[in-house]
C-alpha positions in Angstrom: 0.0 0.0 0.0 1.5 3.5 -0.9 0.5 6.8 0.7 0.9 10.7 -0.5 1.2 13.2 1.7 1.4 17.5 -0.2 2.5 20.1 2.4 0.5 21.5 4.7 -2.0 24.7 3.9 -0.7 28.2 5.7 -3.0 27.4 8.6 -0.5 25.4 10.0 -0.8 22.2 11.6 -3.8 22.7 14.9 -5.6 20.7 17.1 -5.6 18.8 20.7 -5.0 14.6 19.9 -4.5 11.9 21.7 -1.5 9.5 20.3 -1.5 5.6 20.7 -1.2 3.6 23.7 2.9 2.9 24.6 3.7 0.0 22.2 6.3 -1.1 25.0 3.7 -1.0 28.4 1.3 -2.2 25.9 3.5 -5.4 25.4 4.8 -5.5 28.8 0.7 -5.5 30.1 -0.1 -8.4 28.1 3.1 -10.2 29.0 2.8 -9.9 32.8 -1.0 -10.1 33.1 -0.6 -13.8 31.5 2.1 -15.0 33.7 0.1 -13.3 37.5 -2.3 -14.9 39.3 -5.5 -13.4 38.3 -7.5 -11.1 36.3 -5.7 -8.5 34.7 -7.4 -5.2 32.5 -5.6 -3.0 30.2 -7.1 0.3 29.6 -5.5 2.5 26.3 -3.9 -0.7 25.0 -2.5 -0.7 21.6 -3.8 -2.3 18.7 -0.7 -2.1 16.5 0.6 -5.5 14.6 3.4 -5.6 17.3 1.3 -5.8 20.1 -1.2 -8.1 18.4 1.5 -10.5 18.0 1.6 -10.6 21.6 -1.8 -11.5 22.4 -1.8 -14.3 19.7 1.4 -15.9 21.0 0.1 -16.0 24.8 -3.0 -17.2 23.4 -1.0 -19.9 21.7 0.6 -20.9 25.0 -2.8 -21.5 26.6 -4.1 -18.1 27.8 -7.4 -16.6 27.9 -7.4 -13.1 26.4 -10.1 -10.9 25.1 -9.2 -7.6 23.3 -11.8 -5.1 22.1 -10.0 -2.1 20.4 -7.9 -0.6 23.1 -8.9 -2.4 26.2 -8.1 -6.3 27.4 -8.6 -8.6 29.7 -6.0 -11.1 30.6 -6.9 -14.4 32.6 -3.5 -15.7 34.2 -3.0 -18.9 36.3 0.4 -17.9 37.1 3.5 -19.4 35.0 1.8 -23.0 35.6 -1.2 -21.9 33.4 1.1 -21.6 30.5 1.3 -24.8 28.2 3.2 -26.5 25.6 2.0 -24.5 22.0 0.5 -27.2 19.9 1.9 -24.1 16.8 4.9 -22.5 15.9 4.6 -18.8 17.8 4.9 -16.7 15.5 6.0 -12.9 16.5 5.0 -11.2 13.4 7.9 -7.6 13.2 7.7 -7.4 16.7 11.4 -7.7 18.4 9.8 -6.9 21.8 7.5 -10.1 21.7 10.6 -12.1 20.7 12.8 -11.3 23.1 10.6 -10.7 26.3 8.6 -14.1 25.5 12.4 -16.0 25.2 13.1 -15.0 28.9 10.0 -16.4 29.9 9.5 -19.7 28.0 13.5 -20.5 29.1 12.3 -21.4 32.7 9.3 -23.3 31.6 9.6 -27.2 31.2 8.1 -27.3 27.5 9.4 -26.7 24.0 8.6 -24.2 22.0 9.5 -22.6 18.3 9.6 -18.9 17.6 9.6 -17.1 14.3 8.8 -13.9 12.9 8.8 -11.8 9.4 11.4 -11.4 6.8 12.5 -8.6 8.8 12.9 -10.6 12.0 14.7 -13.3 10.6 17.7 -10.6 10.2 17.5 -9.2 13.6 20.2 -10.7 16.3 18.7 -12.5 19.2 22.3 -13.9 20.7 22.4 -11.1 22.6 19.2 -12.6 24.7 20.1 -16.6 23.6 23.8 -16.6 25.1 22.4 -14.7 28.6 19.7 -17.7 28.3 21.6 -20.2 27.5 24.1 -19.2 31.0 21.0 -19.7 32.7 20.4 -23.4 31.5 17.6 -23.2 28.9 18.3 -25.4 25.9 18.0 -22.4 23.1 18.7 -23.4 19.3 18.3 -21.7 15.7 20.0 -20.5 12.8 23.4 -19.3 12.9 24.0 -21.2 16.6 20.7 -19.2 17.8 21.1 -15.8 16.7 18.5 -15.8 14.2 15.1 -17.0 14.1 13.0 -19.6 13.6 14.3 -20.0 17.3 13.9 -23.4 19.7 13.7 -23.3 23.1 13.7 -26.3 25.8 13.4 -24.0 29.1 13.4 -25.9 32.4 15.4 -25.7 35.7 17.2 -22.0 34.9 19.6 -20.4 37.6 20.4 -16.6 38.2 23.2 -15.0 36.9 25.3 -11.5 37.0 25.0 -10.1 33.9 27.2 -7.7 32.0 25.6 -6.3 29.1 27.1 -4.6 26.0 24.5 -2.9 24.6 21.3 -0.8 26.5 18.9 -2.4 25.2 15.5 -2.9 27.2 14.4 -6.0 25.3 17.6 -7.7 26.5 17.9 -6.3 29.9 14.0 -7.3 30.4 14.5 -10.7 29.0 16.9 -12.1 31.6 15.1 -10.3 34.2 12.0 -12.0 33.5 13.7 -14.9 33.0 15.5 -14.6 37.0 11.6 -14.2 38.5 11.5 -18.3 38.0 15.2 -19.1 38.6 16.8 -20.4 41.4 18.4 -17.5 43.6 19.2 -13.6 42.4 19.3 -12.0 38.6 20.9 -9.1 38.0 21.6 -7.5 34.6 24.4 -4.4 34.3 23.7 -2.0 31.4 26.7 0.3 29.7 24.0 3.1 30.0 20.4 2.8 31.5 17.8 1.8 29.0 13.8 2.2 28.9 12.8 0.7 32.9 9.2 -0.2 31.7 9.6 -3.8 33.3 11.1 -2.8 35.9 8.5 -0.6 36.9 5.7 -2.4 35.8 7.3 -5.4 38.0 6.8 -3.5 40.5 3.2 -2.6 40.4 2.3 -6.6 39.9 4.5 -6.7 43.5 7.4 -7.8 42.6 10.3 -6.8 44.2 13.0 -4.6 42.0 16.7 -3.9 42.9 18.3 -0.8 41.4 21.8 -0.3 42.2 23.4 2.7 39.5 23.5 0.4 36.1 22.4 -2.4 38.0 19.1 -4.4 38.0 18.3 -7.3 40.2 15.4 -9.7 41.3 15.2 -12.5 43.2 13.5 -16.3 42.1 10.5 -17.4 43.2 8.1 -14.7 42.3 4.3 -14.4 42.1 2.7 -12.0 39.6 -0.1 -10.1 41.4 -3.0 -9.4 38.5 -3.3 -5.6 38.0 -5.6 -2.7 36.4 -3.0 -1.0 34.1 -4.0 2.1 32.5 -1.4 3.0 29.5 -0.4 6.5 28.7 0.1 7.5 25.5 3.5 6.6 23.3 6.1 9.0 23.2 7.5 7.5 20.3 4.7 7.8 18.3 3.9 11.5 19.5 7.9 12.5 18.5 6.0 12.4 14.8 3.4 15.1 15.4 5.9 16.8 18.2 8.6 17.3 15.5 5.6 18.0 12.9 4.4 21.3 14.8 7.7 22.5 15.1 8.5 22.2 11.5 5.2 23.0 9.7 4.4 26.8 9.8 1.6 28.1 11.8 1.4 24.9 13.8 0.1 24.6 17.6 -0.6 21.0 18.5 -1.1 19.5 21.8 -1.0 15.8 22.8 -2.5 14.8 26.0 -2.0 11.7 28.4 1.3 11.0 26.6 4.0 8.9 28.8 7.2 11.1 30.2 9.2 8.5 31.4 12.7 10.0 31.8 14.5 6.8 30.3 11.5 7.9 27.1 12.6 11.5 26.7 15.6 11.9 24.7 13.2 13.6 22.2 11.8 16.3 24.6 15.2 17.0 25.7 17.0 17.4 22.0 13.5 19.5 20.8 14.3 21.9 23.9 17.9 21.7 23.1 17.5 23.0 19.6 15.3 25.5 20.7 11.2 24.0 19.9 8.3 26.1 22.0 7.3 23.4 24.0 5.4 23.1 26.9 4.7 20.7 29.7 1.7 20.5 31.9 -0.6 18.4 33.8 2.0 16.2 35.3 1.2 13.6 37.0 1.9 9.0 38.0 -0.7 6.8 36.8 1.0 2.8 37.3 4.0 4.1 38.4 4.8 5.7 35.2 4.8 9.3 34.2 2.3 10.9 32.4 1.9 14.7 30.7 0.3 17.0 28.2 2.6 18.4 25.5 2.2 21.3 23.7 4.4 22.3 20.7 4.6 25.2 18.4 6.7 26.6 15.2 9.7 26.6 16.3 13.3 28.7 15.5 15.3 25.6 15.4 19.7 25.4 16.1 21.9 21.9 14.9 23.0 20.2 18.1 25.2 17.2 18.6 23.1 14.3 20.1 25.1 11.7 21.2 26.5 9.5 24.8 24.1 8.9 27.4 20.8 10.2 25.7 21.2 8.1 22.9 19.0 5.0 24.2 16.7 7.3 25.3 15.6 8.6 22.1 16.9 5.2 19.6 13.2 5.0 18.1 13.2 8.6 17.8 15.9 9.3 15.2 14.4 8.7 11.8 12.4 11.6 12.7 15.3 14.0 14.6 16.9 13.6 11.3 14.0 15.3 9.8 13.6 17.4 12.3 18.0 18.4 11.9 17.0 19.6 8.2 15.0 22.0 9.2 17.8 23.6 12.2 20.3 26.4 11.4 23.8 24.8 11.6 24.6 21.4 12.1 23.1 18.9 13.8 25.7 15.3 14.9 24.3 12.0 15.9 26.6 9.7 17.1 27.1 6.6 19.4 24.3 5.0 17.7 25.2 1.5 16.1 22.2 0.3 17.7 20.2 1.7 14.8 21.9 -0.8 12.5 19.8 -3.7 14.1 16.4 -1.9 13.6 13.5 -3.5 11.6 15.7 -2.2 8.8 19.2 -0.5 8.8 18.2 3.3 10.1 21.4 4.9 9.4 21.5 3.8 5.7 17.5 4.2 5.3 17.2 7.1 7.0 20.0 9.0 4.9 18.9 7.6 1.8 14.9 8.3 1.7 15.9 12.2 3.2 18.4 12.6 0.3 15.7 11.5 -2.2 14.0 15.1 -0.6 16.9 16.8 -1.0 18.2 17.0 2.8 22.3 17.7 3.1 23.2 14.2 5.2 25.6 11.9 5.5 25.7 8.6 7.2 28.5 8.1 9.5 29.7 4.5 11.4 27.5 5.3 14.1 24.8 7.9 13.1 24.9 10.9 10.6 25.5 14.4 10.0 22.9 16.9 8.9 23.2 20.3 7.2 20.3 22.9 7.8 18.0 24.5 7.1 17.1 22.9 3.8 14.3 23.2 1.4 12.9 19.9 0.6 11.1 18.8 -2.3 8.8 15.8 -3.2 9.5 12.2 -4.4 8.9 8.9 -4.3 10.5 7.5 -1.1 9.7 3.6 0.8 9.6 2.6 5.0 11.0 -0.2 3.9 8.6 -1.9 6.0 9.8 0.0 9.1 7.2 2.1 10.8 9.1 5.0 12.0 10.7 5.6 8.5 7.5 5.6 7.2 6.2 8.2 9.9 9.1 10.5 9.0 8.2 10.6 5.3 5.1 11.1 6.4 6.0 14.0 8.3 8.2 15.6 5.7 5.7 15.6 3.0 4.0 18.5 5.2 6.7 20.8 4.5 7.9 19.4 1.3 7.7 21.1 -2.7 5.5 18.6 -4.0 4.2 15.6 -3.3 5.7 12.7 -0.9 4.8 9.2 -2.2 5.8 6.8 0.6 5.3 2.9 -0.5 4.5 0.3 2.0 3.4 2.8 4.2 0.9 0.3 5.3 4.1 -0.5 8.1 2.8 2.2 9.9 0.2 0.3 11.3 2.3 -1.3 13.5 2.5 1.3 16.2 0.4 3.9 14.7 -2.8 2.2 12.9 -4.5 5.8 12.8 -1.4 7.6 11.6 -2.9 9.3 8.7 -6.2 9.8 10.1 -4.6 12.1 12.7 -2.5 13.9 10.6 -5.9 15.1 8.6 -7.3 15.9 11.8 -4.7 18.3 12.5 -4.7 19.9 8.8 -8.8 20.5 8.8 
């Protein structure tokens, strides 16, 4: 399915919205409700591809779950409710369900195969199988269990101290869920702290969470409590329409009930950074998690150099901070981010290519890029590649483009943004 977008009328981009749930509470919600003991509801859940890949593979493994639109209900029995899948689990584009579900099937006493999309099948999961494997689970697959379709024998799993390379919340929250059901303490040490979802979610289903600097621990043994979790909008997903009303001329937008995590808001840091009118109100902790109103306006915008510690906190972010870097005075350096290399697709490469069918000034470096604004863009034909957020970006930039913006397999959207387009008329009308 392709998709044009023209630019945007001189009224400017207006309106109050309301973005998606979080794709990664959304997950985590589903995840934990089917291993606690009793019912568990989701409120603002979701209903992206990812996160319906979720649902389906629990439901696989013997759970009861009903989802109507954006709300669920999740019937756990505790890990024992969860049985042997009589069907391949199959994970759709979402790395999250891969990697999360891994750390919990390696402690259960069943087999179990996973596989996923073409784009999947690329991805490297030995960064969760070795950790795994140190634990005891039987793990196999292609390339010695790096790439999917993935086998997993779990069983009798024991704690370890683990040193991680990368900050990656996927693998940090795979070998912690993996410690709640093995034998004594789990603790994971991250070069930089990554997105704490699980760990805070954990928490709220009563288990007890360690935090010690770049260390996470828990203890084995646990019992899931069920839970009412209310999720607040995706930051990732509002990044789009935040970088949109700074761009777009005329533009005041405001997005409420979106999640402010501070391991989430890399991108509200590098919009203040470059100089964006944005406000923050109505602050407040719903589940232990951060919640706020954002408003954003056209903005006077100065190239920065985004790189080190903030880097995992905006990762899902840059496609769209490189859009938003075209349209700064100066230049704007991203570095320290290799981690975009293992994306659905290649960031650096697809993000520098589709912006320089537009005409952006960028260049991809080993670990990120360099922008030149402020450029004047113009229209073409570009693709996501089957990657949501590249698809978003185009999206975006087709509102302050010359011409028209043609973005094939923009269909990928719908994987964290099913009513992408529909919002982005809202705000137009």
């Amino acid at each position: 399915m392709n998709e044009s977008v023209q630019a945007v009328n001189e009224k400017g981009l207006n309106g109050t919205l309301t973005v998606p749930g979080d794709k990664s509470i959304s997950h985590r919600a589903v995840m934990f409700g089917a291993i606690a003991e009793g019912i568990t509801t989701v409120e603002g859940f979701l209903p992206g591809e990812d996160c319906l890949s979720t649902i389906s593979c629990f439901q696989k493994l013997g759970v009861t779950i009903e989802q109507n639109g954006d709300k669920v209900e999740i019937e756990g029995k505790g890990y024992e409710g969860l049985q042997e899948p009589q069907d391949i689990l199959d994970v759709g584009n979402s790395g999250t369900t891969t990697r999360l579900m891994m750390g919990i099937l390696a402690t259960l006493p069943f087999h179990s195969v996973i596989i996923g999309d073409e784009s999947i099948a690329k991805r490297p999961m030995s960064r969760v199988t070795n950790p795994l494997r140190e634990m005891g689970a039987q793990i196999d697959g292609r390339d010695n269990g790096n790439l999917t379709p993935i086998s997993i024998r779990g069983g009798h799993t024991k704690g370890i101290s683990y040193q991680s390379k990368v900050a990656s919340a996927q693998v940090k929250s795979c070998i912690l869920l993996a410690g709640l059901q093995s034998e004594g303490e789990t603790s994971v040490t991250e070069p930089h702290r990554s997105r704490d979802h699980t760990e805070r979610m954990l928490s709220a289903f009563g288990v007890p969470v360690k935090r010690d600097g770049l260390t996470t621990s828990v203890r084995g043994g646990q019992t899931l409590t069920a839970q009412h979790i209310v999720v607040p909008g995706d930051i990732s997903s509002a990044a789009f329409l935040l970088v949109a009303g700074s761009i777009v001329p005329n533009s005041k937008i405001t997005l409420e009930n979106v999640g402010v995590n501070p391991t989430r808001t890399g991108i509200i840091d590098v919009l203040q950074q470059m100089g964006a009118r944005l406000e923050i109100s109505n602050q407040r902790i719903v589940n232990d998690e951060p919640v706020a109103d954002l408003t954003i306006s056209t903005s006077e915008l100065q190239g920065i150099e985004i790189s080190g510690d903030i880097i995992p906190r905006l990762i899902d972010e840059i496609p769209v901070i490189a859009l938003l870097a075209t349209q700064a005075t100066g230049t704007t350096v991203i570095k320290d981010a290799e981690e975009l290399k293992v994306k659905e697709t290649n960031r650096i490469d697809t993000v520098v290519s589709q912006l320089k069918k537009l005409g952006a000034s960028i260049e991809a470096t080993d670990d990120g890029m360099i922008i030149h604004g402020k450029t004047e863009l113009h229209g073409a034909n570009v693709s996501s590649f089957g990657d949501h957020r590249i698809g978003m970006a185009m999206a975006i930039a087709g509102c302050i483009t010359k011409g028209q913006v043609t973005i094939e397999n923009s269909d990928a959207i719908a994987v964290s943004y099913p009513n992408f387009f529909e919002h982005l008329r809202t705000l137009q009308q």
